[in-house]
N, C-alpha and C positions, 0 to 999 in steps of 0.2 A: 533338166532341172525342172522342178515341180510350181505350177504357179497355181496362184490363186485368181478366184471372182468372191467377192466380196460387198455385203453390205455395209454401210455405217446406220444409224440413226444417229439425227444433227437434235442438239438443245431444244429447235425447236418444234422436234416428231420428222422434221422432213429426211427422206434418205439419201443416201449417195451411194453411187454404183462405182467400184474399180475393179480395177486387178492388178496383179504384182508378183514379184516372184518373191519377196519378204515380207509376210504379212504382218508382224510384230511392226518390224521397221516402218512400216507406210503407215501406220496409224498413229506411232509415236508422229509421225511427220506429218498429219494429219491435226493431231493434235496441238501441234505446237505453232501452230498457224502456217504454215510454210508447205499445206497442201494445196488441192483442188481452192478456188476465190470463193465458192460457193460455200465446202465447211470452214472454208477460214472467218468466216461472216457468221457460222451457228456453232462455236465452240460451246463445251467440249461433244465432240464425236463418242459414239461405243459402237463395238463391232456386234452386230446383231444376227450375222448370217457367212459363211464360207462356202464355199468349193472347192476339191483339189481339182487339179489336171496335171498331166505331163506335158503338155507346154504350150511355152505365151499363144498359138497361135490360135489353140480351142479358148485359153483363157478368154483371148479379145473378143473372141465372137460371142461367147455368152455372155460376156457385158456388153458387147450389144445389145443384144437381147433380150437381160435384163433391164437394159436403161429406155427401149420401147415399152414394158411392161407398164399397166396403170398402178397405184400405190394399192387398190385390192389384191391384185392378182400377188405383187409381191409378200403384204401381208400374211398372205397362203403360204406361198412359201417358207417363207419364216417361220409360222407356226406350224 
């Protein structure tokens, strides 16, 4: 089953890193306060970056990875 890494940007520019194997789903759920305490506090969220993978275990590691990143490095990637 295919998962994702994922960015959001929060209301208030700041990001959040996940991953998931429904990406639709987790951001409705995200959105509706009933995510991470961090975007439940900077509604509303928007999805501003994905990756696929074939599965959770690479997913988790590059959100790792990406959640070490500083907020330059990820703007890079993003654009």
């Amino acid at each position: 089953m295919p998962s994702f890494v994922y960015i959001l940007e929060c209301r208030d520019k700041s990001y959040y890193v996940g991953s998931t194997d429904n990406i639709e789903k987790r951001i409705q759920y995200h959105n509706s306060g009933n995510g991470a305490v961090w975007t439940a506090k900077r509604l509303p969220v928007k999805l501003v970056y994905s990756e696929t993978y074939d599965d959770h275990i690479t997913a988790s590691r590059r959100e790792k990875q990406l959640k070490s990143w500083t907020r330059e490095k990820k703007e890079k990637l993003i654009s």
